[in-house]
C-alpha positions in Angstrom: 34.7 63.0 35.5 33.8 59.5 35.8 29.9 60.0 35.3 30.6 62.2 32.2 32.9 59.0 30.8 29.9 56.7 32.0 27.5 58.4 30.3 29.7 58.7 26.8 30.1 54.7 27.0 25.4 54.4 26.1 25.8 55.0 22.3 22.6 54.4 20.1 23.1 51.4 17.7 22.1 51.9 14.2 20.2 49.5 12.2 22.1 46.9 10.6 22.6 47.3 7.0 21.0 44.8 4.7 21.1 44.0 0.7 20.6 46.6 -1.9 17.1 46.7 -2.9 17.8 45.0 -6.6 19.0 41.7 -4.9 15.4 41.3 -4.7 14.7 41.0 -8.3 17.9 39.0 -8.7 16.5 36.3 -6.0 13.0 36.7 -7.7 14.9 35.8 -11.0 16.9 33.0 -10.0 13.3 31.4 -8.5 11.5 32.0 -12.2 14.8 30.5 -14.0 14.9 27.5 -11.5 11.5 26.8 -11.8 12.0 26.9 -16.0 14.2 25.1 -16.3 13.2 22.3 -14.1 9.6 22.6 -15.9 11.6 22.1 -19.7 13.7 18.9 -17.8 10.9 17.4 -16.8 8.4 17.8 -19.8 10.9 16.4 -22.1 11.0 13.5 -19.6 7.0 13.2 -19.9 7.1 13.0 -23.3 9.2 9.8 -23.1 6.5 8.0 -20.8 3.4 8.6 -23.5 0.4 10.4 -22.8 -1.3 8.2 -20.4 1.7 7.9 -17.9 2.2 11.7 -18.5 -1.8 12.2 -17.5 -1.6 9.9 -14.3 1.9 11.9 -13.2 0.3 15.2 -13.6 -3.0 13.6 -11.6 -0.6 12.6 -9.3 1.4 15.7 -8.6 -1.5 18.0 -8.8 -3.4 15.9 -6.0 0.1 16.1 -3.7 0.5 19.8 -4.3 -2.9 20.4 -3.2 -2.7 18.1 -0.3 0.7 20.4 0.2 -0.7 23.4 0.3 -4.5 22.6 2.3 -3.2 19.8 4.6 -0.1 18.9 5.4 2.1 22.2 5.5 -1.6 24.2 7.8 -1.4 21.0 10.0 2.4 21.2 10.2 2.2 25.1 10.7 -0.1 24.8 13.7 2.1 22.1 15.0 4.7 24.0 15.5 3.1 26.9 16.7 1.5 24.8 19.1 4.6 23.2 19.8 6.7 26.6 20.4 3.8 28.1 22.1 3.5 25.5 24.9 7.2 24.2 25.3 9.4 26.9 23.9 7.6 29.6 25.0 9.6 32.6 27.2 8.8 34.1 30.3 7.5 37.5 29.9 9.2 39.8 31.6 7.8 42.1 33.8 7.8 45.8 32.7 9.5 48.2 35.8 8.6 51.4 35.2 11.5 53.6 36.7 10.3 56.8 38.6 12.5 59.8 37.1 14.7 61.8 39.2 13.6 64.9 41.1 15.3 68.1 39.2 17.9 69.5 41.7 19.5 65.4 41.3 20.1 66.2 37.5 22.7 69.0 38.0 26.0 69.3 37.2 27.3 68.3 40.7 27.9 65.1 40.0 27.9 64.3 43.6 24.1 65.2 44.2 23.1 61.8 43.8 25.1 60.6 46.6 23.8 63.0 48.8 20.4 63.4 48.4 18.8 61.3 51.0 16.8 57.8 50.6 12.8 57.4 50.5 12.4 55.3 53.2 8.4 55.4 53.0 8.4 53.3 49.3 8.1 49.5 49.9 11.0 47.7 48.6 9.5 44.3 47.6 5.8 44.6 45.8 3.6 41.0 45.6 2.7 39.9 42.8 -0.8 40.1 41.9 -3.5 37.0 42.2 -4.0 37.3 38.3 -0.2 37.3 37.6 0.3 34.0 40.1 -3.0 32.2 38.5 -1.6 33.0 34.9 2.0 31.2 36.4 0.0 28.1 37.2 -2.1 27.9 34.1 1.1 28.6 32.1 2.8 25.3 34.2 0.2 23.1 33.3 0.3 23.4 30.1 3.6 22.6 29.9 3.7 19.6 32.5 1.0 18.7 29.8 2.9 19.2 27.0 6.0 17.3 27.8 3.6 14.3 28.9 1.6 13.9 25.5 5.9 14.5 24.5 6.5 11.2 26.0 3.4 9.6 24.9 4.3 10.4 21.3 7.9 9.1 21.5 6.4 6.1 23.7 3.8 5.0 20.2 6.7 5.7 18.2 8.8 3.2 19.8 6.5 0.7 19.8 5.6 1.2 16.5 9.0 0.7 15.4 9.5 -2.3 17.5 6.1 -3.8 15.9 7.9 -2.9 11.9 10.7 -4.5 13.2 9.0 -8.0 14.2 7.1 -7.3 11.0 9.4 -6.7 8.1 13.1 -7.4 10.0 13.0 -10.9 9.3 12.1 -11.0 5.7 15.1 -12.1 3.1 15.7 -9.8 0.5 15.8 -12.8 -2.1 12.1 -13.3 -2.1 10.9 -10.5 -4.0 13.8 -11.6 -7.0 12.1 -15.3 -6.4 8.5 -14.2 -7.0 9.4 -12.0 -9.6 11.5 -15.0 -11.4 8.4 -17.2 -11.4 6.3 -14.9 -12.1 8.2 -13.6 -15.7 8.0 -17.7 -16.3 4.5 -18.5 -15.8 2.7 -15.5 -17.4 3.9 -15.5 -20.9 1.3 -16.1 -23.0 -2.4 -14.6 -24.2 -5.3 -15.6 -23.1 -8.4 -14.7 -24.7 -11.0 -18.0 -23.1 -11.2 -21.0 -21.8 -10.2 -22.7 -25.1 -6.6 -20.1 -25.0 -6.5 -21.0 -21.5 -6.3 -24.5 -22.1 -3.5 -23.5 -24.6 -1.5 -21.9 -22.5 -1.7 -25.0 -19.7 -0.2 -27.3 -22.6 2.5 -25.0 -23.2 3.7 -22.5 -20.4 2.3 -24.1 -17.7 3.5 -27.7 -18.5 7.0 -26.6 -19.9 7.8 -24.5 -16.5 6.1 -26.9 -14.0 7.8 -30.1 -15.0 11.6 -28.7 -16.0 14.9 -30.4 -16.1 15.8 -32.6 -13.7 12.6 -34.4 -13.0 10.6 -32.6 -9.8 12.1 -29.2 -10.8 10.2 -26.4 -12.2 11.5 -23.8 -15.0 15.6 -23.4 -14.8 15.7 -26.4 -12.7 16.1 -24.3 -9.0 12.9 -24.7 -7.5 12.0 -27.9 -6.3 8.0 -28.6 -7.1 7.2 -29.8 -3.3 4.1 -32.0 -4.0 1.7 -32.4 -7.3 0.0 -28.9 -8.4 -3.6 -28.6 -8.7 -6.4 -26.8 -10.7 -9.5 -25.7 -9.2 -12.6 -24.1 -10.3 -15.1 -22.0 -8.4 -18.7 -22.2 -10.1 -22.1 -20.7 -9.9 -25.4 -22.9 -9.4 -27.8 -22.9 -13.0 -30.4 -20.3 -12.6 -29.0 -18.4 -9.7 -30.9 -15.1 -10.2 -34.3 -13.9 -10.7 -35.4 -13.7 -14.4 -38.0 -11.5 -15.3 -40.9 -13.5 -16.9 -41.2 -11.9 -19.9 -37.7 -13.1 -21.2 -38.0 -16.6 -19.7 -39.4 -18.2 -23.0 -35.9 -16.4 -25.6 -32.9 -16.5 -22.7 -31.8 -19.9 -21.6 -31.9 -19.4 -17.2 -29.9 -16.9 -15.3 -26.2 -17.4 -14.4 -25.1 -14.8 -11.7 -21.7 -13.4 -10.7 -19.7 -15.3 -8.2 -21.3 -14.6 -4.7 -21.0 -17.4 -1.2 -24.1 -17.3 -1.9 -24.7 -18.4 -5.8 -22.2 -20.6 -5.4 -22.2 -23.8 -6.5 -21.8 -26.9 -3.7 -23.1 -29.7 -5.2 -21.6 -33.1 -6.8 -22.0 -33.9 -10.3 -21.3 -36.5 -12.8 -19.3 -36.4 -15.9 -20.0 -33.6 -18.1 -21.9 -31.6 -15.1 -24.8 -34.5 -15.6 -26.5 -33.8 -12.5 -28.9 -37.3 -13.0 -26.1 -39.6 -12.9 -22.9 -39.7 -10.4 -19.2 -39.9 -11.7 -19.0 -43.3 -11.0 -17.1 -44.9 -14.5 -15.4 -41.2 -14.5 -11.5 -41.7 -14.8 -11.2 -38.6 -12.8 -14.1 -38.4 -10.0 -13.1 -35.9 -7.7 -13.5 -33.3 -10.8 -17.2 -33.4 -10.5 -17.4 -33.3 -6.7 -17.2 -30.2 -4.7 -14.7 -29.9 -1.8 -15.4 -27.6 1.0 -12.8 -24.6 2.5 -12.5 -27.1 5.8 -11.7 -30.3 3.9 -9.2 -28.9 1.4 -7.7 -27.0 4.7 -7.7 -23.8 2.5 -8.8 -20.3 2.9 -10.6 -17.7 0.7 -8.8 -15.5 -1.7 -9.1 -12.1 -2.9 -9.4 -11.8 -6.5 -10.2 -8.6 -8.9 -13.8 -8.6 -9.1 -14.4 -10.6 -5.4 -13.7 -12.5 -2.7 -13.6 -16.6 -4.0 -14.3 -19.0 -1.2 -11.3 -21.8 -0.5 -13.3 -24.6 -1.7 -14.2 -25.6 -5.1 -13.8 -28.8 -7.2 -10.5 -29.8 -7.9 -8.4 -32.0 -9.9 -4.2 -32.9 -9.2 -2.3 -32.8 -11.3 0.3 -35.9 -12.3 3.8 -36.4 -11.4 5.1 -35.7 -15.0 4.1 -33.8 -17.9 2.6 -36.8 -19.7 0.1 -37.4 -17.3 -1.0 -34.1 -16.5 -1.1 -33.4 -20.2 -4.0 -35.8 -20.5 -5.6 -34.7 -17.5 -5.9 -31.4 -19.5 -7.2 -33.3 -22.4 -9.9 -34.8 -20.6 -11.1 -32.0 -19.0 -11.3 -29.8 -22.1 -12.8 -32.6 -24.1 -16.1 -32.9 -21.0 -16.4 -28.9 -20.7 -15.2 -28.7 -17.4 -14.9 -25.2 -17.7 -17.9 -23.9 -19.1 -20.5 -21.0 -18.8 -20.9 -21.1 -14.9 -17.2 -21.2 -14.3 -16.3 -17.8 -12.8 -12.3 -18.2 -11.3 -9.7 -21.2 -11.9 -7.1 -21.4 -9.0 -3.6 -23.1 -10.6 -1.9 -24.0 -7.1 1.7 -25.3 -5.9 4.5 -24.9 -3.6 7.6 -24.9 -4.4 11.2 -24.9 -2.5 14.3 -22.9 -3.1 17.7 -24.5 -1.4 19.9 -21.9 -3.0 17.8 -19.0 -0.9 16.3 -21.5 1.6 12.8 -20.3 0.8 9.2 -21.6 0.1 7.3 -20.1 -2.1 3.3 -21.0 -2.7 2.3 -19.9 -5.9 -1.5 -19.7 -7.0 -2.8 -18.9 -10.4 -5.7 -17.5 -11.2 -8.4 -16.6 -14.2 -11.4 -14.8 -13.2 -14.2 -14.6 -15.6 -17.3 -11.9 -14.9 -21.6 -12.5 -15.4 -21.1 -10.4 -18.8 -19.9 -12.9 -21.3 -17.3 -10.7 -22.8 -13.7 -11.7 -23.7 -11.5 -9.0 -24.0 -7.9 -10.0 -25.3 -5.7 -9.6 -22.4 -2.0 -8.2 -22.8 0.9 -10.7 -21.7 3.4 -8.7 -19.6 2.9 -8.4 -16.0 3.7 -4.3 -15.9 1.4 -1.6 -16.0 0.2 -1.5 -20.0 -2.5 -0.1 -21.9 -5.4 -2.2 -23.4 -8.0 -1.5 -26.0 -10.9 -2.3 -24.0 -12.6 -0.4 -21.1 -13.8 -3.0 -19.3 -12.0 -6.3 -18.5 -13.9 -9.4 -18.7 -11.1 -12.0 -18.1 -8.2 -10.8 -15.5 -5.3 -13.1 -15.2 -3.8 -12.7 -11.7 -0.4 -14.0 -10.1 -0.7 -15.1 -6.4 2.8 -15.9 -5.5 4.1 -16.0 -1.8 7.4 -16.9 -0.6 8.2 -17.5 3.4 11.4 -18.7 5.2 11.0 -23.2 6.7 10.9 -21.6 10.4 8.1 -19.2 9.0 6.0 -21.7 7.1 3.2 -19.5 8.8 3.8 -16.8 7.4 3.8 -16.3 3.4 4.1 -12.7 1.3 2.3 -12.6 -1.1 1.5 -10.1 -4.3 -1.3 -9.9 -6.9 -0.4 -8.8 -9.9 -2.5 -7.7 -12.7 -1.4 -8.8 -16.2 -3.8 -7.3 -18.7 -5.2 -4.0 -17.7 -2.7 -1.7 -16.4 -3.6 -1.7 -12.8 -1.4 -3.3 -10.1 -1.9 -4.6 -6.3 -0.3 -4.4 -3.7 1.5 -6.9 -1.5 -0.1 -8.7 1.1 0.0 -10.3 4.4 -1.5 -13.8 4.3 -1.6 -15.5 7.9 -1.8 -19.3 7.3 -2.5 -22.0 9.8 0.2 -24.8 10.7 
């Protein structure tokens, strides 16, 4: 009686029961409506951005989907089957193959089983075999493997986040608002030359440099630490081969800015390479300092790398007096054909954030000769020309007095639409 009620207790489970089939075209529908409607949202937000932005977005996601789809989701597929397959992966268990039951033990005496007498000749425990114990050991090493490059990972991992931290956890949030403040104040204004650029160093540049009170600059926050300075990086006269069929109709060769067609010499007044600046009210604007004297370092600029040196003029202590240092250098040409970058440089020092923030200027002019008229806002906008010849570029950097240093710094292009990224500069003490 009890085997029969055994035996009744092995039922065989049916399969569970799932969805009716039409919920798939009901999930298939709520994907194509989804996907429609968040297509509509987002065109009608594309047409508020204009056609170019719309154009670079669509670049932008196209070139993420198919880095999606053919990189990142294969790599992160075989990841995790690697992962799964060498961690999580079960012991397989081994098949026992159960010899059936001689005939006269399947009777209805349920007590046959209890009599029938035990086969002592089968061996009880079987070995396992030499391949079975080999694929064990392979098996363990790959996991002992696993779980060490495991631990490696989360080792890098740590130190790289220890190495961010020393990095970026000690920068104040109040420097990106500073840069940006003195930034929106000293880039106002077009510049289409050196004649506009001149322009704009009587107006914008003098009217935020020297603010109210006396040795502030703009809204009268930042203290001006020092004078400012303008430098100019030139090219030497006849710095690349001309052919000689156009020497007699072109007036010498003038290259673009290279360490090597760079221009190291001292002049006098007006570039007069016969006669020294001695009578010259302003001397050191004809004579060429060097990277090592000026203490400086090179900068990277739009079309190059510009060497620290260069010949350069301070400014004055007031607007009056640097107002006719401008003067005189615009009425001798100092910037002239061979000029290809003018550096505007100072420092200046925040008490309400407690930071420093060295702030360079620059104009870069190419070998072409063309003047394209360069937009005024320092955002991404769209200009009528292909190909800048003048660039405009903010250098500003901004670094705590126990991190002197240490400055962050960000180019910023104002006139073609393109922008650059921050920057790390490492400056000596």
């Amino acid at each position: 009686m009890s085997v029969h009620l055994l035996c009744s207790t092995f039922r065989v489970s049916k399969p569970p029961q799932g969805l009716p089939w039409w919920c798939i075209l009901v999930g298939w529908l709520l994907v194509a409506a989804t996907s429609g409607v968040a297509a509509f949202f987002t065109m009608l937000y594309g047409l508020q951005y204009g056609r170019a932005s719309s154009i670079r977005w669509l670049i932008s996601m196209a070139v993420s989907f198919m880095e999606s789809v053919f990189v990142t989701q294969p790599l992160k597929v075989l990841g995790f089957a690697a992962f799964f397959a060498l961690v999580l992966k079960r012991v397989e268990e081994e098949e026992v193959t159960v010899a059936p039951l001689p005939r006269h033990l399947l009777g209805p005496d349920p007590y046959a089983l209890f009599r029938a007498r035990r086969n002592s000749s089968r061996d009880v425990y079987q070995p396992p075999l030499t391949a079975a114990i080999e694929k064990m050991k392979t098996t363990h090493l790959k996991e002992q493997k696993a779980f060490a490059l495991i631990r490696e990972i989360l080792a890098y991992l740590g130190f790289l986040w220890m190495l961010l931290l020393v990095a970026y956890g000690q920068r104040d949030p109040s420097a990106y608002h500073l840069n940006r403040h003195l930034e929106h104040s000293f880039t106002r204004g077009d510049v289409l030359g050196f004649r506009e650029f001149f322009e704009w160093a009587n107006t914008t540049l003098l009217s935020n440099l020297y603010g109210h009170p006396p040795g502030f600059i703009t809204d009268g926050n930042s203290k001006l630490v020092g004078n400012a300075q303008i430098r100019q990086v030139r090219v030497r006269e006849s710095s690349c081969p001309l052919a000689q069929q156009f020497q007699a109709s072109l007036n010498g060769c003038r290259a673009p800015y290279s360490l090597d067609a760079e221009d190291l010499a001292d002049y006098g007044e007006g570039w007069n390479a016969s006669t020294l600046s001695n009578g010259s009210s302003y001397p050191q604007a004809w004579q060429y300092q060097s990277q090592s004297q000026r203490r400086g370092y090179p900068i990277w600029g739009k079309l190059t790398v510009y060497r620290g040196g260069g010949y350069v003029v301070p400014f004055g202590a007031d607007r009056q007096s640097t107002s006719r240092i401008l003067r005189y250098l615009f009425d001798n040409t100092w910037l002239d054909a061979l000029t290809r970058a003018v550096f505007v440089e100072f420092t200046v020092y925040n008490a309400n954030v407690n930071l420093f923030c060295i702030v360079t200027l620059m104009l870069e002019t190419s070998a072409l000769g063309g003047q394209p008229r360069l937009g005024t806002s320092a955002g991404p906008q769209k200009t009528d020309t292909p190909f800048p010849g003048l660039g405009l570029l903010t250098y500003l950097g901004a670094a705590t007095p126990g991190q002197s240093s240490r400055a962050n710094s960000c180019l910023v292009n104002l006139g073609v639409g393109l922008g650059y990224p921050c920057r790390h500069v490492f400056l000596g003490p």
